[in-house]
C-alpha positions as CSV (number, residue, x, y, z in Angstrom):
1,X,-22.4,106.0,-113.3
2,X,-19.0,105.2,-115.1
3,X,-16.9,102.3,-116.0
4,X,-13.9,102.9,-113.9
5,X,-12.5,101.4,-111.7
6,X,-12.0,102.6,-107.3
7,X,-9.4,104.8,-106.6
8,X,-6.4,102.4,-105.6
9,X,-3.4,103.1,-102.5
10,X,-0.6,101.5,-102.1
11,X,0.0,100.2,-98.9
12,X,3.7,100.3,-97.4
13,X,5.4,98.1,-94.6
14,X,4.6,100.1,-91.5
15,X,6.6,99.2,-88.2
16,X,7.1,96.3,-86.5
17,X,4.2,96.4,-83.7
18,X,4.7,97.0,-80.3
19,X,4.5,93.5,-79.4
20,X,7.2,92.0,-82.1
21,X,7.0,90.2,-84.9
22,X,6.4,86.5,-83.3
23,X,3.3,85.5,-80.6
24,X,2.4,82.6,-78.6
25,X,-0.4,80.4,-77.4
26,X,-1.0,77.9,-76.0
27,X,-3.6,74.4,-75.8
28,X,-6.8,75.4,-73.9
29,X,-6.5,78.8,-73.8
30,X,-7.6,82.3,-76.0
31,X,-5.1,84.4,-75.0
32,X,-1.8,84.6,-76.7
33,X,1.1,87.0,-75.8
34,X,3.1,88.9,-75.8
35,X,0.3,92.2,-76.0
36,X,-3.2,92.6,-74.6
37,X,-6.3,90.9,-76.3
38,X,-9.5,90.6,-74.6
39,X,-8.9,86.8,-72.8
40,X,-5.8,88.4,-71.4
41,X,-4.8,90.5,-68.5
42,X,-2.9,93.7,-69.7
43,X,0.7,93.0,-70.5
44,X,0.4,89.6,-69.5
45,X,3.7,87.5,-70.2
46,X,2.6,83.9,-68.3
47,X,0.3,81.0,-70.2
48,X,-0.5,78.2,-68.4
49,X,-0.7,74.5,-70.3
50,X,-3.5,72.1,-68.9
51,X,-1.8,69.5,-66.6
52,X,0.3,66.4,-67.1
53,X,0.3,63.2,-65.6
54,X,1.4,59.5,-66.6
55,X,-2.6,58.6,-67.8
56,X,-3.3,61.8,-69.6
57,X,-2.2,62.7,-73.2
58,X,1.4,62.3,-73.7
59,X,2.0,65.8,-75.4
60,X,0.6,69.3,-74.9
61,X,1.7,71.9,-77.2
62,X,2.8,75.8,-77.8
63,X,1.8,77.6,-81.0
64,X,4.7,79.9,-82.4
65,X,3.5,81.9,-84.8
66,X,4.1,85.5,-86.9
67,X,2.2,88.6,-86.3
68,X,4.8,90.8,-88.1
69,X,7.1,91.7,-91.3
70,X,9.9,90.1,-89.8
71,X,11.4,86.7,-89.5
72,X,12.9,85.4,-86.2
73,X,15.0,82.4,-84.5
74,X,13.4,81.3,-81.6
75,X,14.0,78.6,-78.2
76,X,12.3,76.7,-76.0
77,X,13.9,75.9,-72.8
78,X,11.9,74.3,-69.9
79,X,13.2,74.6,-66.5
80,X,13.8,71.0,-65.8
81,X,15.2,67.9,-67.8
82,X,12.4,65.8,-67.7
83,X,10.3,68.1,-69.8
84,X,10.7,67.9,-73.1
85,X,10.4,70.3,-76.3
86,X,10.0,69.0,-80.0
87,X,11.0,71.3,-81.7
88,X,13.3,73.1,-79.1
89,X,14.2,75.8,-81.7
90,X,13.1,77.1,-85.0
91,X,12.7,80.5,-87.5
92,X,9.1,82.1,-87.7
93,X,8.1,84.7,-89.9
94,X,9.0,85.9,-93.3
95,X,10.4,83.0,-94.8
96,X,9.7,80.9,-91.6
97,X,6.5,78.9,-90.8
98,X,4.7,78.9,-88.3
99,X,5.4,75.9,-85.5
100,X,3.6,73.8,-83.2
101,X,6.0,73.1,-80.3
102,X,4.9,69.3,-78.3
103,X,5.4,69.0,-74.4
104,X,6.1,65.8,-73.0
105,X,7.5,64.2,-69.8
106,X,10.0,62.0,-69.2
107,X,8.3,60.2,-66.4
108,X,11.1,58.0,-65.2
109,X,13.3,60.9,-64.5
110,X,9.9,63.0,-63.0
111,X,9.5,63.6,-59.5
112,X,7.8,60.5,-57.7
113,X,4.1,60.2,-57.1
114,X,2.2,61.6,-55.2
115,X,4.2,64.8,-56.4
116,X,2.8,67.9,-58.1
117,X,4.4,70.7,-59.2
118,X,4.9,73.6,-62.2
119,X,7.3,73.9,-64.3
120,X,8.2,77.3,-66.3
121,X,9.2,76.8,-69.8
122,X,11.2,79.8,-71.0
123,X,11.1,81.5,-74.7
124,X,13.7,83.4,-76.2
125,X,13.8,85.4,-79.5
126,X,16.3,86.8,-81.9
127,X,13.5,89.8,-82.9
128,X,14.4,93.0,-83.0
129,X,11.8,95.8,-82.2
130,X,12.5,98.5,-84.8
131,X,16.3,98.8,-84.3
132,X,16.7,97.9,-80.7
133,X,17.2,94.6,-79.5
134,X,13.9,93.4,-78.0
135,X,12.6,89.8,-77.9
136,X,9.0,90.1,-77.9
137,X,8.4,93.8,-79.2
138,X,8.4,96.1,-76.0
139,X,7.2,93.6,-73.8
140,X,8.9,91.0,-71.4
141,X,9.6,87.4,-72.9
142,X,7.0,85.0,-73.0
143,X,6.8,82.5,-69.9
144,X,5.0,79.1,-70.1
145,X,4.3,77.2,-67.1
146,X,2.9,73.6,-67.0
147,X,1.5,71.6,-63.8
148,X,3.2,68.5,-63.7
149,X,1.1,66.1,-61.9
150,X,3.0,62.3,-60.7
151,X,0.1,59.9,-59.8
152,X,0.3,56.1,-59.6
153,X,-2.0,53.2,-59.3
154,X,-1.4,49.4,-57.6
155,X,0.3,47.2,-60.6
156,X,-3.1,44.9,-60.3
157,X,-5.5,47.3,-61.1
158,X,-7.5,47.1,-64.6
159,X,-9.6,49.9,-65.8
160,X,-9.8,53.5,-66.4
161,X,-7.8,55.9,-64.6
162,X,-8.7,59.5,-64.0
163,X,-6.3,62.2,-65.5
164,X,-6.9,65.9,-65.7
165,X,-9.7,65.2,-63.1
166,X,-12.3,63.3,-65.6
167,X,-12.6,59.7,-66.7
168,X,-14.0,59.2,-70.2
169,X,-15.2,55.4,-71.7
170,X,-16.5,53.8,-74.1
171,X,-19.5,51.6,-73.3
172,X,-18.4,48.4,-75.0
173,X,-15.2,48.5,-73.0
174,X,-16.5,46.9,-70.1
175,X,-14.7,45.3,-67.2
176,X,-17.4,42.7,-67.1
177,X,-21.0,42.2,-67.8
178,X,-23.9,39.5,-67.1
179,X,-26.4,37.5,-68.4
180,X,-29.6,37.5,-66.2
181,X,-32.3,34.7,-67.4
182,X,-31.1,34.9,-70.8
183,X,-31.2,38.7,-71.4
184,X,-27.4,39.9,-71.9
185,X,-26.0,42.9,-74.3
186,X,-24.4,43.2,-77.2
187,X,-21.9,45.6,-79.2
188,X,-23.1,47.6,-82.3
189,X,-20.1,48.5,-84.2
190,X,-19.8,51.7,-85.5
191,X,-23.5,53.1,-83.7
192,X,-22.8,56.3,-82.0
193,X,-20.6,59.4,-82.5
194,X,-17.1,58.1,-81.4
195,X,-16.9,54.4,-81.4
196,X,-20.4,51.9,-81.0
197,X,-23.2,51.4,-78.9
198,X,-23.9,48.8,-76.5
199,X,-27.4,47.2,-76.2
200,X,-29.8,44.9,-74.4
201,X,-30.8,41.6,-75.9
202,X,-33.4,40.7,-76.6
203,X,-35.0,43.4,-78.5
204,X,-38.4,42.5,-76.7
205,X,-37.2,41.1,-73.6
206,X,-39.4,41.9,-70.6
207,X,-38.4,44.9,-67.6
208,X,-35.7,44.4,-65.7
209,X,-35.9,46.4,-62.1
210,X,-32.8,48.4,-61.4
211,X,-30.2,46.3,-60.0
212,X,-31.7,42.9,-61.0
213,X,-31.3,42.4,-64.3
214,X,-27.6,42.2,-66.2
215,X,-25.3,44.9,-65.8
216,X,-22.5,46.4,-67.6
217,X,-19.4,47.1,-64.9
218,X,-16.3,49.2,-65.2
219,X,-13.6,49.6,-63.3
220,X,-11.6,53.2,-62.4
221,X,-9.5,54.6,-60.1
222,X,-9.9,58.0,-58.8
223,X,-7.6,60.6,-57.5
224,X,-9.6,63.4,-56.5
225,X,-11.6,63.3,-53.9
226,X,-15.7,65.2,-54.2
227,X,-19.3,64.3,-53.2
228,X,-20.3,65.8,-56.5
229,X,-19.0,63.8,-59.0
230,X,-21.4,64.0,-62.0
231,X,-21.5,61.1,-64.5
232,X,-23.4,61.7,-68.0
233,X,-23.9,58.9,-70.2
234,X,-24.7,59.0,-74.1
235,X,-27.5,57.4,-75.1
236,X,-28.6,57.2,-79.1
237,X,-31.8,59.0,-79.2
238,X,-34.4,56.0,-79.0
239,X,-38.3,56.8,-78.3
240,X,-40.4,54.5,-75.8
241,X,-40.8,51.9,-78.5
242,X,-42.9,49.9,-76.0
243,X,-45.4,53.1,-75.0
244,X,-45.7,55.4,-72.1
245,X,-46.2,52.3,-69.9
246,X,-42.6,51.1,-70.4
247,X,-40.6,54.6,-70.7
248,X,-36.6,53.4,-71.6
249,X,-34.8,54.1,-68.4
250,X,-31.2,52.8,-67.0
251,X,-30.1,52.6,-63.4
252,X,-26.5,53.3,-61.8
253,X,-24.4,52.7,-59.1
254,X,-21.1,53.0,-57.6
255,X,-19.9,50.0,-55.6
256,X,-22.6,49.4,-53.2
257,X,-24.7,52.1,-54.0
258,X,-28.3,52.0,-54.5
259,X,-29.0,51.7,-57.9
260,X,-30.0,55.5,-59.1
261,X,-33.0,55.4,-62.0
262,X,-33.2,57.5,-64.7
263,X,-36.1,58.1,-66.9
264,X,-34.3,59.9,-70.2
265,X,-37.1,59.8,-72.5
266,X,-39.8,61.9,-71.2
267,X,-43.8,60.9,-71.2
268,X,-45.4,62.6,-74.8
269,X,-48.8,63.0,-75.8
270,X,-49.5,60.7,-78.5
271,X,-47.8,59.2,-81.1
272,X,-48.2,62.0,-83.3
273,X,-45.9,64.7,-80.8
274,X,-41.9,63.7,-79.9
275,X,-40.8,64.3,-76.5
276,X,-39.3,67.4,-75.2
277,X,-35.6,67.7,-76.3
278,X,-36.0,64.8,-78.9
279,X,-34.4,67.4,-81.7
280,X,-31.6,68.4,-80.2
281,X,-31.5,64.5,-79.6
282,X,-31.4,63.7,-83.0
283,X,-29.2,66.5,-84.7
284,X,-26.8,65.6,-81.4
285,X,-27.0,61.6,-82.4
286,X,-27.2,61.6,-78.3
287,X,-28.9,61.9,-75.2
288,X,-27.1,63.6,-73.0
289,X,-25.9,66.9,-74.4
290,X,-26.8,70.3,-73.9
291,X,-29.1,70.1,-77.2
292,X,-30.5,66.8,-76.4
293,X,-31.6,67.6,-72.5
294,X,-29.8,67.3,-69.0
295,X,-31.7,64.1,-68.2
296,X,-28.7,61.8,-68.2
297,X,-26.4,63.0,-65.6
298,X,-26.4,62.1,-61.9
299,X,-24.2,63.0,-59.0
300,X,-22.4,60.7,-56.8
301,X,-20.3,61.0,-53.7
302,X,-16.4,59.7,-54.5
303,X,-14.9,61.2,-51.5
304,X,-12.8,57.9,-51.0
305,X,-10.0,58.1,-53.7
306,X,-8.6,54.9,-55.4
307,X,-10.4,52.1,-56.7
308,X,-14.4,52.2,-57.6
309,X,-16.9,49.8,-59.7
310,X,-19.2,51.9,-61.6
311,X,-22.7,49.5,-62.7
312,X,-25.5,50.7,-65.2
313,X,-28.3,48.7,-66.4
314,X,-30.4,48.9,-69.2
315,X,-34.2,48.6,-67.2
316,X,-36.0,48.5,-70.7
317,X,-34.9,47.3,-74.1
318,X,-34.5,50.0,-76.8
319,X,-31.2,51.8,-74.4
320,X,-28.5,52.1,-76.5
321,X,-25.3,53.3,-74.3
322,X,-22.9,55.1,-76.2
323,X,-20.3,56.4,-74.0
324,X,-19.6,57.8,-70.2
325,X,-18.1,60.6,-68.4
326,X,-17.3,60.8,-64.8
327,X,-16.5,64.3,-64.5
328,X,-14.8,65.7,-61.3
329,X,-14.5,69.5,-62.1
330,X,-12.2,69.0,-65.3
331,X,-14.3,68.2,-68.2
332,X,-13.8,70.7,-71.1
333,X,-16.9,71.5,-72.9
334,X,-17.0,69.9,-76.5
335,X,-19.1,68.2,-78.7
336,X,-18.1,64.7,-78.5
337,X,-16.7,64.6,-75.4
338,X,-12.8,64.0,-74.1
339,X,-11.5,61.0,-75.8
340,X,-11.3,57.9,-73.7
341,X,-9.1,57.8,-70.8
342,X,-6.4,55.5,-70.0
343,X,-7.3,52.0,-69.4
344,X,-5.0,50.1,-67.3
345,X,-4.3,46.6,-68.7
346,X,-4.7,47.6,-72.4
347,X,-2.8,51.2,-72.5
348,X,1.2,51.7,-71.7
349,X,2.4,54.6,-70.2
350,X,4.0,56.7,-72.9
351,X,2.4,55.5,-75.7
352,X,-1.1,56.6,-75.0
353,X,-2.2,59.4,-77.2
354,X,-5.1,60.5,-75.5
355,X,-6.2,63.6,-77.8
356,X,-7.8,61.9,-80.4
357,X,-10.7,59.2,-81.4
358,X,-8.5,56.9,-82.1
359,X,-11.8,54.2,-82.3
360,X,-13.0,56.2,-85.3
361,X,-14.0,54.5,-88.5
362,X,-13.5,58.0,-90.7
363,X,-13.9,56.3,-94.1
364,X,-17.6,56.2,-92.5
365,X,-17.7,59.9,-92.5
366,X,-15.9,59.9,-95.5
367,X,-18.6,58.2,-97.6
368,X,-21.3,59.7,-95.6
369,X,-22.5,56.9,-93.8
């Protein structure tokens, strides 16, 4: 009922916490140490980065950041030469930023393939815990560990390789494709969510039964060997322009496999109702996701490791293929998907980024477009 203002408190600098004035995470996981949090067991002091291998992303990275009043020096020493820290050392906290530490692998000096084994990084602290000398509060120092994977494919082969037990591609980067009676595809720049989409011409060309008509082929080469490897392909969300009598379907295949069809756009009532799914569809710009229905993903048997030819046909006009993910137990969930893997032939060893879009046109975005 008065014009005055709250009572106000000061607020003084308490203790240093029990778990020091400096944490650490890690890529791919909740949990940061040293302490307890809820995606952590209690007193934890290991974090584990996701794997490495020549055809996966060429850096992985450790967070090192403040959680307290104080300032402190830090290190970053991996157990073995061929891993690499940039920064190796730094000051966090008080007058010290935060720092993203990058992982990489020297894979000339890393063990030969087929070779897999973990690596502990160590991380050591000048932080005190009140006046005694502790590194990481009362707990032990932090340990990081990363699985270094060595894989290798023939010199000859061209086309995707699997890392971190998923292959990701982009539809236009085909190893081949055909023309069947003059119905072909063709590349729309720009169309889809991470690079283009990939179409049949032309727009009012006739059926073509699953394994007949031109297909779009792409070369990978596996490493883990499952009967259930699931492929999900994006599809911009397309109704059955040519009625319930033509519903847009695609076939695919492995190799010699029988061509597998899939109906993605289900039967509707009239032209007055959408198909189940179809807003999730739209508001995804996909088929193919959780939102926009399950109805593009089939399972395959890739128990033979090495060298595979995965085909897909368009059986209708109107399919617009966006993008594909062979997924063999790895696949993080995400809303576009992993980037697109290493392609033999066009990617070098060590140069490939492989955590971004790199195929991206954000000036798109950018202008809203």
């Amino acid at each position: 009922m008065r014009n005055t203002l709250p009572p106000l408190s000061f607020v003084q600098q308490l203790e240093t916490s029990l778990a020091g004035n400096i944490g650490i995470g890690v890529e791919r996981q909740n949990a940061t140490i040293s302490g307890d949090d809820a995606y952590h067991a209690n007193s934890g002091d290991t974090l584990v980065l996701p794997p490495m291998d020549p055809y996966g992303p060429k850096t992985r990275w450790i967070d090192v950041f403040a959680r307290g009043l104080g300032g402190c020096s830090w290190a970053i020493i991996p157990a073995e030469p061929y891993v690499i820290a940039n920064p190796s050392s730094g000051y966090t906290g008080g007058s010290g930023a935060d720092t993203r530490v990058y992982i990489s692998v020297d894979w000339a000096n890393a063990p030969a393939a087929p070779n897999t084994t973990t690596v502990n990084i160590a991380i050591n602290s000048s932080c005190l815990w009140g006046e005694e000398p502790a590194e990481f509060g009362i707990y032990p120092s932090p340990n990081v560990q990363v699985p270094i994977v060595s894989t290798a494919i023939p010199s000859t082969f061209e086309g995707f390789v699997e890392s971190d037990q998923h292959i990701a591609i982009e539809a236009e980067h085909t190893s081949a494709d055909t023309t069947v009676n003059g119905v072909s595809y063709t590349t729309i720049p720009s169309c889809g969510r991470t690079l283009s989409g990939v179409f049949m011409i032309p727009v009012l060309a006739p059926t073509q039964p699953a394994g007949t008509g031109p297909v779009l082929e792409y070369n990978v080469f596996t490493f883990t060997s499952t009967s259930v490897a699931n492929v999900t392909v994006y599809i911009s969300p397309s109704l059955n322009q040519n009625g319930n009598s033509r519903p847009l379907k695609y076939a695919i295949a492995f190799d010699d496999e029988t061509p597998e069809v899939v109906q993605f756009v289900p039967f509707y009532a009239s032209p007055n109702y959408t198909p189940p799914n179809w807003d999730g569809a739209v508001s995804d710009g996909v088929w193919g996701t959780v939102n926009g229905g399950s109805t593009t993903t089939t399972t395959h048997d890739l128990t033979v490791t090495g060298s595979h030819t995965l085909k897909i046909w368009a059986v209708e006009p109107g399919v617009v293929f966006q993008k594909i993910i062979i997924d063999f137990g790895g696949v993080v969930t995400s809303y576009l998907g992993p980037p697109e893997s290493f392609r033999a032939g066009t990617d070098k060893v060590g140069t490939y980024d492989g955590t971004n879009f790199a195929g991206i046109d954000v000036s798109a975005f950018a202008e809203g477009i």
